[in-house]
C-alpha positions in Angstrom: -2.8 -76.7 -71.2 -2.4 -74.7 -68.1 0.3 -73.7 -65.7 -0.7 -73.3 -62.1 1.6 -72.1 -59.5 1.1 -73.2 -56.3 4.6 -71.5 -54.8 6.9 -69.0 -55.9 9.7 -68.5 -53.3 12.5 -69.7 -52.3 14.3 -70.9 -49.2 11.7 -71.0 -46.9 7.9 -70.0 -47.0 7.0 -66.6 -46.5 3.4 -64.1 -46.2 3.9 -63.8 -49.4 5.0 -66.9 -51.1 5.3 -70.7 -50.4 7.9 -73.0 -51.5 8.1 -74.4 -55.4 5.6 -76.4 -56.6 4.0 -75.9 -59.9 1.3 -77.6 -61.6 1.0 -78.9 -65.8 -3.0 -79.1 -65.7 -3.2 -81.4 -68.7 -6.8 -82.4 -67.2 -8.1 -81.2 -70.8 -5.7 -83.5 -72.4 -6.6 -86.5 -70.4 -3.4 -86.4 -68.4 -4.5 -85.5 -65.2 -2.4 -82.7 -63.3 2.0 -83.1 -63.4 3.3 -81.8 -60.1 7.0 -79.6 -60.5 8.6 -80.1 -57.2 6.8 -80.2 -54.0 8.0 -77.6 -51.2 6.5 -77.3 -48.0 2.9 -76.7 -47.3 2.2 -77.5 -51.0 -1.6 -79.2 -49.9 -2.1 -76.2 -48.1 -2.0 -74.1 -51.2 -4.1 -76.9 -53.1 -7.2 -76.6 -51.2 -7.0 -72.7 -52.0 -7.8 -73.9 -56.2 -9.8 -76.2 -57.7 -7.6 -78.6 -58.6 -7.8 -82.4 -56.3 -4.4 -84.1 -55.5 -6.0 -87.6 -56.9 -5.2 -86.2 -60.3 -1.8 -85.9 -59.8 -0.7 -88.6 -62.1 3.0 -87.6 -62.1 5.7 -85.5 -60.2 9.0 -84.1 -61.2 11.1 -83.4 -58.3 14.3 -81.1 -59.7 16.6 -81.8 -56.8 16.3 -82.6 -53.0 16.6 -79.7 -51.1 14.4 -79.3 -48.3 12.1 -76.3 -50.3 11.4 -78.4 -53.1 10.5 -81.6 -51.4 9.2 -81.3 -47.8 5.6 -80.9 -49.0 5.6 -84.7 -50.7 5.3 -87.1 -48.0 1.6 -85.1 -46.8 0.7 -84.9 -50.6 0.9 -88.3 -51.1 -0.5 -89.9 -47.9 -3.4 -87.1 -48.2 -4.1 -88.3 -52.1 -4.9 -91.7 -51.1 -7.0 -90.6 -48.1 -8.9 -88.2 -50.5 -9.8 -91.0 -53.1 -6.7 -91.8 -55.2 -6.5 -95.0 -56.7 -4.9 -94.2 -59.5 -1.0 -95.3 -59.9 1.4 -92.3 -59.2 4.9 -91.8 -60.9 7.6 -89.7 -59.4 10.6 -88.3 -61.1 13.9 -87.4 -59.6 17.7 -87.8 -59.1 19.3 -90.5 -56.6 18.4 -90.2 -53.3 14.5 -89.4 -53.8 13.5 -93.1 -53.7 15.4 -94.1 -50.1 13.9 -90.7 -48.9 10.6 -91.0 -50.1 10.4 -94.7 -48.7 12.0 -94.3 -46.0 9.9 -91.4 -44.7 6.5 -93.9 -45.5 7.4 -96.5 -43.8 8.6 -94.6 -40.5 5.5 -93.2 -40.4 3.7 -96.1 -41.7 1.8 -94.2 -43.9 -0.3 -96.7 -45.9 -1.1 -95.9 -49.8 -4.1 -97.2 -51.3 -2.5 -96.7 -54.7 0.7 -98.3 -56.4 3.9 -95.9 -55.9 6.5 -96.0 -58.3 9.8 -93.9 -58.0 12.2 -93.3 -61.3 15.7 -92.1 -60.1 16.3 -90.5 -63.2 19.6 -88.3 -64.8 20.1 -86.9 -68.1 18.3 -87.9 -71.0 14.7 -89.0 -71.8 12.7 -89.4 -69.2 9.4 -90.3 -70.8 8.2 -91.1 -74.0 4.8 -92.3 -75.5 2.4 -91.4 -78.8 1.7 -87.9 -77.4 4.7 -86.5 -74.9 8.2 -86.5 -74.7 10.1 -85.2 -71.2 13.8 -84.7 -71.2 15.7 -83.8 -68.2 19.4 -82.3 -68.3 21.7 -81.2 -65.3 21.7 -77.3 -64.3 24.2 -75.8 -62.2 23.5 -76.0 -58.7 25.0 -76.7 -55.1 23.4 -80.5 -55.6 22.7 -81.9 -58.3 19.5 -80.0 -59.5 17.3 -81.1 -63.2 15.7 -79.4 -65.6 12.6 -80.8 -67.4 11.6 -79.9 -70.9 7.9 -81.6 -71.8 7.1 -81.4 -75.4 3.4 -82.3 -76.8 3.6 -84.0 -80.2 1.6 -82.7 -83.4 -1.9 -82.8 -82.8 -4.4 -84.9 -85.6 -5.8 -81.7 -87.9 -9.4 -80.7 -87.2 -12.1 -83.3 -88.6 -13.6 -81.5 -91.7 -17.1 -82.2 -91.5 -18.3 -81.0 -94.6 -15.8 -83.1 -96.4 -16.8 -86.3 -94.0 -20.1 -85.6 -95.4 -19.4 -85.4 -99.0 -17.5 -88.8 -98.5 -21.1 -90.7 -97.3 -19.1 -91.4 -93.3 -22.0 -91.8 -90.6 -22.1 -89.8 -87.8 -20.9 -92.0 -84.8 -17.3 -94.3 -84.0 -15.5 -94.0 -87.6 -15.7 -90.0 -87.2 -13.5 -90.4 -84.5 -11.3 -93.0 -86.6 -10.7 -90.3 -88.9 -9.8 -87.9 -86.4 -7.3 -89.6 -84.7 -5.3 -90.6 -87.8 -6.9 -93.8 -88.8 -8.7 -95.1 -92.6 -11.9 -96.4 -92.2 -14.5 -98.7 -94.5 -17.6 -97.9 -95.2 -20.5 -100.1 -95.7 -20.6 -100.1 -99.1 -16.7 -100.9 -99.2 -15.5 -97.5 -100.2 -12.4 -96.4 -98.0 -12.2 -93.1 -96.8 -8.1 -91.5 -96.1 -8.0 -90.1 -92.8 -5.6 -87.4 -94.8 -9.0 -86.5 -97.2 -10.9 -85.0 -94.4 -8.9 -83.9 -91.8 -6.6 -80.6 -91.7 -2.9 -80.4 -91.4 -1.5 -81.8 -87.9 -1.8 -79.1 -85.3 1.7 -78.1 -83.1 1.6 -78.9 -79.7 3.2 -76.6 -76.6 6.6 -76.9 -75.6 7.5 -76.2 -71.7 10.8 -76.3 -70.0 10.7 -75.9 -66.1 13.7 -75.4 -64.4 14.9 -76.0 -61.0 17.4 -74.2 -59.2 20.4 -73.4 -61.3 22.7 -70.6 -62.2 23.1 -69.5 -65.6 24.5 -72.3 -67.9 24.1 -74.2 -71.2 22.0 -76.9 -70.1 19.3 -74.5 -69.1 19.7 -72.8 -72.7 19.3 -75.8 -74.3 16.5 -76.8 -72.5 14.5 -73.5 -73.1 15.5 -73.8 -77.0 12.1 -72.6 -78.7 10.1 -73.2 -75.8 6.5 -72.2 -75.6 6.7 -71.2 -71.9 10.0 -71.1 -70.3 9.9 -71.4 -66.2 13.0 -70.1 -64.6 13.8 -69.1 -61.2 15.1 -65.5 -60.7 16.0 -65.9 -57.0 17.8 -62.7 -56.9 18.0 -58.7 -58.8 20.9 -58.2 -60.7 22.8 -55.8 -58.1 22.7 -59.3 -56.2 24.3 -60.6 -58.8 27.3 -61.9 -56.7 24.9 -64.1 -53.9 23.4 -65.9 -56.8 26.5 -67.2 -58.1 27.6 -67.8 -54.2 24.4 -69.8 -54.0 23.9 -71.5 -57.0 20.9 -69.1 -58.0 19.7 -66.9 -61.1 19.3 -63.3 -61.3 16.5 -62.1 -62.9 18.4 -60.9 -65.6 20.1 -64.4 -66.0 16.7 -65.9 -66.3 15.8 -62.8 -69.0 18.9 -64.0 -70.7 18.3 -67.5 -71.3 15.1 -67.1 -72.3 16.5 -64.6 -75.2 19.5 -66.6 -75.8 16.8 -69.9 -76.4 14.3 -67.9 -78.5 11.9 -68.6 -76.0 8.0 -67.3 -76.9 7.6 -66.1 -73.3 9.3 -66.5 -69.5 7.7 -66.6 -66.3 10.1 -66.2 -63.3 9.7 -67.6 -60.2 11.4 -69.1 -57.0 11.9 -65.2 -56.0 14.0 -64.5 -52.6 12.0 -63.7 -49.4 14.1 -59.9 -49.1 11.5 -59.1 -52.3 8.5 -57.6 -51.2 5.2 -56.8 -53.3 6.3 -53.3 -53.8 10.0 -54.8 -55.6 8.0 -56.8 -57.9 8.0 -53.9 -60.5 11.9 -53.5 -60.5 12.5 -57.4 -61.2 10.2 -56.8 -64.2 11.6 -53.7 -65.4 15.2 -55.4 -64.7 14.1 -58.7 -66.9 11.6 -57.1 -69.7 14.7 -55.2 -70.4 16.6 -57.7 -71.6 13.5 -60.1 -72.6 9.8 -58.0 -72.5 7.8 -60.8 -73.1 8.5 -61.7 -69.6 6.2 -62.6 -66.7 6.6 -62.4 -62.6 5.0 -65.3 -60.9 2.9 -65.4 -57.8 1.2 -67.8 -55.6 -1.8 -69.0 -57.4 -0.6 -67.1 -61.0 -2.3 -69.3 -63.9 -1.3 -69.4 -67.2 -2.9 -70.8 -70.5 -1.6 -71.6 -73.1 -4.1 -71.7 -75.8 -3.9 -70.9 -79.8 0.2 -71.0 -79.5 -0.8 -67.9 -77.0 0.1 -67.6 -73.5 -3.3 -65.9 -71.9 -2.4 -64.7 -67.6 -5.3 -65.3 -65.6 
């Protein structure tokens, strides 16, 4: 699993960062790519990675304000021009659908893929055999969600030593075993998935966050997360326009991530008054509180590999 950032500010696009959007790269996991919000000039930034909008399979819009949402109608007429055939969910609170329609049909953009848009509030959002998203309410001006994504246990490794000992044929019933299933030889004998596979492997856990000032929901959101995305609009001597605003500090972002027992906390959606050279501050101001603490740019990637969390 990796997170991609394709914008880090907030407001309005600046040199230096372009609205929210984030990407979940599950490509590895056979998921495709999970769009977090879609700001402004978010297809711009895409054709600066590697990563091709048909792949979006989902999107998870946390509110509707112009920063996290102007860059959707482009991103979704340009997926089907580029090849998309592929049906693409979208994920928000009331209002998204009538927008999102509304803005297709004036423009009479035509999609060469089925659209289908969830109004969604609290609760589970989705659920299958592998992932579980849950959205609560944050505390914003609008009403603003926050996602956590959770990846269910992974089958253990397939011990091939022990596959051998057991007579099992290289070929389909190897993968049987892997994914959980008993097979039958040809003889008859039956061979336990359980005999020769290792114990179920954990899978990541990810909450990201849209706009929101400190608040329980966001806590219980970030609860032993893996990777906990939180947006630190503002330093903490401006502490008093956050809360005006309906924005974090960077230390309010530091102190939910210690208060869930998060593993690690990458801050984003950072005000345009920060330049490059205030970067350091907003680090020193959150690692005090929480070290294991990470400042987001344009185009940051993150890995999360062997329950570590690797920067590229």
């Amino acid at each position: 699993m990796e997170l991609q950032f394709l914008g880090t500010g907030a407001g309005m696009p600046s040199k230096m960062r372009n609205t929210s959007a984030v990407v979940l790269n599950l490509a590895a996991e056979g998921e495709g790519y999970w769009l977090f919000d879609c700001g402004e000039a978010t297809q711009h930034q895409i054709l600066h990675t590697s990563l091709k909008p048909r792949k979006i399979s989902k999107i998870f819009i946390t509110h509707l304000h112009g920063d996290h949402i102007f860059g959707l109608p482009g991103l979704i007429g340009s997926r089907s021009f580029l090849g998309g055939e592929e049906r693409l969910d979208i994920y928000g609170p009331p209002g998204l659908s009538e927008w999102v329609k509304t803005t297709l049909r004036v423009t009479n953009t035509h999609l060469n893929y089925e659209l289908l848009v969830h109004e969604i509030g609290e609760g589970v959002v989705i659920e299958d055999a592998e992932y579980r998203v849950t959205a609560k309410s944050l505390q914003h001006i609008i009403p603003c969600l926050g996602y956590r994504i959770e990846q269910k246990p992974l089958p253990g490794k397939l011990l091939i030593d022990k596959t051998k000992e057991a007579g099992v044929p290289k070929g389909p019933l190897l993968k049987q075993l892997k994914d959980g299933e008993d097979v039958t030889l040809e003889d008859g004998r039956i061979v336990l998935s359980s005999e020769v596979t290792g114990e179920p492997q954990e899978g990541f856990t990810v909450a990201i966050l849209g706009d929101t000032s400190y608040c329980t929901a966001a806590v219980e959101l970030a609860r032993d997360t893996d990777i906990l995305v939180h947006e630190a609009t503002f330093d903490i001597e401006t502490g008093n326009l956050a809360k005006e605003y309906g924005h974090s500090t960077i230390g309010d972002a530091a102190r939910v991530a210690k208060e869930a027992e998060a593993k690690t906390l990458i801050a984003n959606h950072i005000s345009a008054r920060f330049m490059a050279s205030d970067v350091a501050q907003l680090q020193k101001q959150g690692a005090a509180i929480f070290p294991a603490l990470h400042i987001a740019e344009d185009f940051s990637r993150f890995e999360w590999k062997n329950g570590e969390v690797i920067r590229d």
